[in-house]
Backbone as CSV, one residue per row, in Angstrom:
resi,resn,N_x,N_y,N_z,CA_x,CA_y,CA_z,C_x,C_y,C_z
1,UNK,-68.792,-146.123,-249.148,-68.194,-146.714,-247.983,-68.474,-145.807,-246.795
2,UNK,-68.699,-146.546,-245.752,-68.548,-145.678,-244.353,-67.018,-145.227,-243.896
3,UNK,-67.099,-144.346,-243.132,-65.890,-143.801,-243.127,-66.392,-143.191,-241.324
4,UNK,-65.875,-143.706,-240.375,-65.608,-143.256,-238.670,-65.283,-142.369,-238.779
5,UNK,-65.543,-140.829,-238.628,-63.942,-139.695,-238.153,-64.568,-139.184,-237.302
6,UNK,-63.407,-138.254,-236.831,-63.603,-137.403,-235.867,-64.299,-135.997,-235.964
7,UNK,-65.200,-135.461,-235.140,-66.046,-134.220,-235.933,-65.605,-133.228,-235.745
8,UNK,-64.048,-133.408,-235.191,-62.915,-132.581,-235.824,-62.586,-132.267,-237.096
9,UNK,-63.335,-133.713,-238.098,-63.084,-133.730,-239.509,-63.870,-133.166,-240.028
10,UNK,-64.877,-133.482,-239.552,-66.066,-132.831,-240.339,-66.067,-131.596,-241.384
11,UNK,-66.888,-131.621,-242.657,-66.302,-130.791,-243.368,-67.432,-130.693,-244.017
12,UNK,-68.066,-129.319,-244.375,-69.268,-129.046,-244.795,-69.447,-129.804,-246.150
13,UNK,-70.814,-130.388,-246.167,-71.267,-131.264,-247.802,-70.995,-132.662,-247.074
14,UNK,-70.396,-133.510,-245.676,-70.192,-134.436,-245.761,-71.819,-135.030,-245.458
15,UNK,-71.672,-136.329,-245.552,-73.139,-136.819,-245.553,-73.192,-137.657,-244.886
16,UNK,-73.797,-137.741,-243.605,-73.855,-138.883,-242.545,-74.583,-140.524,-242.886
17,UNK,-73.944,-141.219,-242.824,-73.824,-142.471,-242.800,-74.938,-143.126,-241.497
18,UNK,-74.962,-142.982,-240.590,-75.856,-143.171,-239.260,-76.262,-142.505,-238.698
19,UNK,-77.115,-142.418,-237.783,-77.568,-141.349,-237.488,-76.345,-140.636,-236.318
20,UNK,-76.272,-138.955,-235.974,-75.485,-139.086,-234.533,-76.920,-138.696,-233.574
21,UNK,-77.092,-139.563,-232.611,-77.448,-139.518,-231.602,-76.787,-139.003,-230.079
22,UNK,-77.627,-138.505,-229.131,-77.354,-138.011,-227.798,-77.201,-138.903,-226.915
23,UNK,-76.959,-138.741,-226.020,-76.631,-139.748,-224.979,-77.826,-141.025,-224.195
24,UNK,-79.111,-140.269,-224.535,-80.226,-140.149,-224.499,-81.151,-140.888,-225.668
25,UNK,-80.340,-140.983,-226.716,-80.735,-142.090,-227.862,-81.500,-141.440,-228.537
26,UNK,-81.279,-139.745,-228.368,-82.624,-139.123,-229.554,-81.646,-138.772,-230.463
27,UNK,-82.516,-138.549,-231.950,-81.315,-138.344,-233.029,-81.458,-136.413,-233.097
28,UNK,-80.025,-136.073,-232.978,-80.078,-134.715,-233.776,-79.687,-134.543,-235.340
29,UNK,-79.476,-135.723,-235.865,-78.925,-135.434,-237.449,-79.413,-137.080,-238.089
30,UNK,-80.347,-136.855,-238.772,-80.632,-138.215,-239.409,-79.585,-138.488,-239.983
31,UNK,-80.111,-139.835,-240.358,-78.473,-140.836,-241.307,-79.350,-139.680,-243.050
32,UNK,-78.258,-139.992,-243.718,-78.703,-138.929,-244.800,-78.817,-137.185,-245.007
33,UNK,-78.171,-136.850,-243.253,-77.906,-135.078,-243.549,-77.058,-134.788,-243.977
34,UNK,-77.056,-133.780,-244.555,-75.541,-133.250,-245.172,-75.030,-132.233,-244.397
35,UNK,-74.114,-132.194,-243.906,-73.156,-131.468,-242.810,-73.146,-130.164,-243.069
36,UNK,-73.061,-129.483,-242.062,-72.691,-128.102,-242.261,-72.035,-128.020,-241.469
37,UNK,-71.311,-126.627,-241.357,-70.161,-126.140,-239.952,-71.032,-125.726,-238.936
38,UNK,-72.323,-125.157,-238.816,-72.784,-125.278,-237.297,-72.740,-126.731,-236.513
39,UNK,-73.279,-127.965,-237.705,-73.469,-129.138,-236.951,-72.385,-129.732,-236.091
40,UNK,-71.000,-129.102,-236.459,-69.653,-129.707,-235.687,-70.357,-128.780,-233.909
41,UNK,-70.755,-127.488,-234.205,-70.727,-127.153,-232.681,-71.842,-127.522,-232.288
42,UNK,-72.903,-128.067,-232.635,-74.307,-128.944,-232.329,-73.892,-130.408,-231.590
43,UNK,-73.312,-131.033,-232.277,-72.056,-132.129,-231.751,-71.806,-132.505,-230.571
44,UNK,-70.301,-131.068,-230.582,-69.763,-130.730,-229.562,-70.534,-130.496,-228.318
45,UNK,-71.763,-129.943,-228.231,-72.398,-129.394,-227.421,-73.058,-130.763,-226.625
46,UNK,-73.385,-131.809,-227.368,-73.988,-132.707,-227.213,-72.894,-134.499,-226.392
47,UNK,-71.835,-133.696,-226.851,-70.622,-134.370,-226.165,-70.016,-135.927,-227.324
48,UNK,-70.881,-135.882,-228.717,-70.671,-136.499,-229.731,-69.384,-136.051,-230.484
49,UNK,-68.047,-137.210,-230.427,-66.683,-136.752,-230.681,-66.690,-137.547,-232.056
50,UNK,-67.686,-138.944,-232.516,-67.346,-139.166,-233.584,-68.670,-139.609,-234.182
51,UNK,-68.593,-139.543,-235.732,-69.865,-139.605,-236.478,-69.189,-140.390,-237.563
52,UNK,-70.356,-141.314,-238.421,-69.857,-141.974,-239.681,-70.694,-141.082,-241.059
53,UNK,-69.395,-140.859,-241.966,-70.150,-140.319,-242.861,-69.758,-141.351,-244.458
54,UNK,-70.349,-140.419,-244.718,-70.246,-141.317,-246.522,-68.994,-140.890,-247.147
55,UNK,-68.046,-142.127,-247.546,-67.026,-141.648,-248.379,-67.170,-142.154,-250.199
56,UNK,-67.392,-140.923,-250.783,-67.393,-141.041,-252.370,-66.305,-141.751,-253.090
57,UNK,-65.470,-141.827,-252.169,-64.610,-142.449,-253.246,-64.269,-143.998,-253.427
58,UNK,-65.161,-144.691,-252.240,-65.020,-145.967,-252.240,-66.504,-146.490,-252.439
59,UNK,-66.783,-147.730,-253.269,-67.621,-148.577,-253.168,-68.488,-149.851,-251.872
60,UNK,-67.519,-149.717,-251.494,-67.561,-151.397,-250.485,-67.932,-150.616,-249.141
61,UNK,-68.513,-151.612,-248.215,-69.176,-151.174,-246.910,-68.592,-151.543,-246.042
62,UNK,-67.267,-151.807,-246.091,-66.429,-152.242,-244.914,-65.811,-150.982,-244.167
63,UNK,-65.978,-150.521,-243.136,-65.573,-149.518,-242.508,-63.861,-149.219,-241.982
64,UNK,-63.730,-147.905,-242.608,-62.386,-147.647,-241.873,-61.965,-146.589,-241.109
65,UNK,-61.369,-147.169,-240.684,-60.991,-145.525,-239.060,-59.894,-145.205,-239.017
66,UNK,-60.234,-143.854,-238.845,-59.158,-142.898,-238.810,-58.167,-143.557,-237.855
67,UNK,-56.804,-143.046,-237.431,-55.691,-143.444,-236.705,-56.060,-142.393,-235.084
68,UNK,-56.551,-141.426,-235.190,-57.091,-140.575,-234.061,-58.570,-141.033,-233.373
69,UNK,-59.342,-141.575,-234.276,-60.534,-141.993,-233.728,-60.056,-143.645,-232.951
70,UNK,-59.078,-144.269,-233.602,-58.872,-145.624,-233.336,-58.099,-144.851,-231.839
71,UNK,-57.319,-144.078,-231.729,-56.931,-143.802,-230.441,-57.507,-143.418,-229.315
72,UNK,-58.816,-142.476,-229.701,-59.392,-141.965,-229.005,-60.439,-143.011,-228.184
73,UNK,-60.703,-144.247,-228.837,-61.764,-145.698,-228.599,-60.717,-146.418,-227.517
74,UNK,-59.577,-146.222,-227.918,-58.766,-147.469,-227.252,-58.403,-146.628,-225.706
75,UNK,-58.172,-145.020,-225.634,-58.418,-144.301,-224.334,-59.720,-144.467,-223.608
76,UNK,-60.659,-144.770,-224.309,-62.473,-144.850,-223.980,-62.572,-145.906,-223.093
77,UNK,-61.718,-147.387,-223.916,-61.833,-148.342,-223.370,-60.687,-148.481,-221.887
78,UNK,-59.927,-148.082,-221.989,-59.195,-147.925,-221.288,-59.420,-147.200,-219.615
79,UNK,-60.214,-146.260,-220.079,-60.504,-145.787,-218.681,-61.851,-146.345,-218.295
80,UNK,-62.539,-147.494,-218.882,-63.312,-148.125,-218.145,-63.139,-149.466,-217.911
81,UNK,-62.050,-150.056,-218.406,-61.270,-150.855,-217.392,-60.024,-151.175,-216.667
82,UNK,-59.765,-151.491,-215.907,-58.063,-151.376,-215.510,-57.813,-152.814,-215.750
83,UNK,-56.968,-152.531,-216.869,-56.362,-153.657,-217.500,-55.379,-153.301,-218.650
84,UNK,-54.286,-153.667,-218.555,-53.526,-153.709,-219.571,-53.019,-155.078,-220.343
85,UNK,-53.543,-155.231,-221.697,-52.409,-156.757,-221.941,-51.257,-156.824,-221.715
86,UNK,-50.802,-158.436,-221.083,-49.595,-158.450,-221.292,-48.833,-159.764,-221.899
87,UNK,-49.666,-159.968,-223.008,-49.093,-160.814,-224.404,-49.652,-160.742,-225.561
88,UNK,-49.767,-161.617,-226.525,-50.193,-161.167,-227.681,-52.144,-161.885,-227.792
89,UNK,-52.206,-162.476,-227.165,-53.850,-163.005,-226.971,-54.437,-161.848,-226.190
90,UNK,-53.936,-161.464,-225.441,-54.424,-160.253,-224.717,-54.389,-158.780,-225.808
91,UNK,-53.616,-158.742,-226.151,-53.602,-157.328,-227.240,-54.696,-157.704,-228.031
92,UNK,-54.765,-159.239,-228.850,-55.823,-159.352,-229.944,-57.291,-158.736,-229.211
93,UNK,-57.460,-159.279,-227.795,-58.530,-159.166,-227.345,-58.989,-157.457,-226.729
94,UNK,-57.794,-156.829,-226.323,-58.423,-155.350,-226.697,-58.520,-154.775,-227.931
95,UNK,-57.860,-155.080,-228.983,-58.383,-154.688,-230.525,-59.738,-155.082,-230.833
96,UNK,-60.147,-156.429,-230.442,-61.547,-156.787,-230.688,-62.690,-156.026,-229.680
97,UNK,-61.802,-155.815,-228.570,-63.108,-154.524,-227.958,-62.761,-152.971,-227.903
98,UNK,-61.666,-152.854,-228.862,-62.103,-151.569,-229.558,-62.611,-151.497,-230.923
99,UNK,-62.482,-152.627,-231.554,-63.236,-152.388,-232.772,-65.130,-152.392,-232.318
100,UNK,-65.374,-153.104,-231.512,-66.872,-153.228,-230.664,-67.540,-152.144,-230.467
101,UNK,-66.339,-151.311,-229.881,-66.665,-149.906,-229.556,-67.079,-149.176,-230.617
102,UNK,-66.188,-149.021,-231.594,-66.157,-148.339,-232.565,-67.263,-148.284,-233.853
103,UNK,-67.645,-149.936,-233.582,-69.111,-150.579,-234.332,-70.232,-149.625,-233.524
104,UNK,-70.410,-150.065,-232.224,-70.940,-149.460,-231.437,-71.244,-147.587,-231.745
105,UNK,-70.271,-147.230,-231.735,-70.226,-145.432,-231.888,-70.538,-145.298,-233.336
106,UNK,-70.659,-146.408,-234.385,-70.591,-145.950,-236.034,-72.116,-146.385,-235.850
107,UNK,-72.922,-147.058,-234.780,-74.242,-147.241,-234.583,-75.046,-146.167,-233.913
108,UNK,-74.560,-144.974,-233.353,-74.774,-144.029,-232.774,-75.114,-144.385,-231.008
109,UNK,-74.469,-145.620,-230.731,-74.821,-145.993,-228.969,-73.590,-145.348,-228.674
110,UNK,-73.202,-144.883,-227.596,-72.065,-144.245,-227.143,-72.378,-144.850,-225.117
């Protein structure tokens, strides 16, 4: 399974799922590297806050996100538009463009 986190999480042996790319669309870590602790400050440097890696313990390819990465997408979205919902069609519809986002960032576009 893919697994969104934050490369706060990152934890040496994990194994990237997509590639992370620069802002710039070049890759610094193919899909298939296995993590080390320099790559969190390679990352950082590069201004890349989240990466998808491989989780062993699940089968299925449906992606799940952390509760900090889901926060950190919904601040993302937030400061590039001024808008707040204010009912429940409106909430569905910023969940659906933070999950967009989040497809988006597990694709390495940022």
């Amino acid at each position: 399974m893919s697994v969104l986190i934050s490369v706060d999480q990152l934890k040496e042996g994990m194994i990237l799922q997509a590639p992370a790319k620069n802002k710039y669309g070049q890759v610094l870590l193919a899909k298939g590297a296995v993590l080390q602790p320099q790559h969190k400050r390679l990352l950082g440097m590069w201004g890349i806050t989240t990466i998808v890696v491989f989780d062993e313990n699940e089968n299925d390819e449906i992606p799940v996100y952390d509760q900090r990465v889901i926060a950190q997408a919904t601040e993302t979205l937030s400061k590039r538009i001024a808008w707040l919902p204010e009912n429940a069609f409106e909430k569905d519809l910023l969940d659906m463009a933070v999950k967009q986002l989040l497809k988006r960032q597990a694709q390495g576009e940022h």
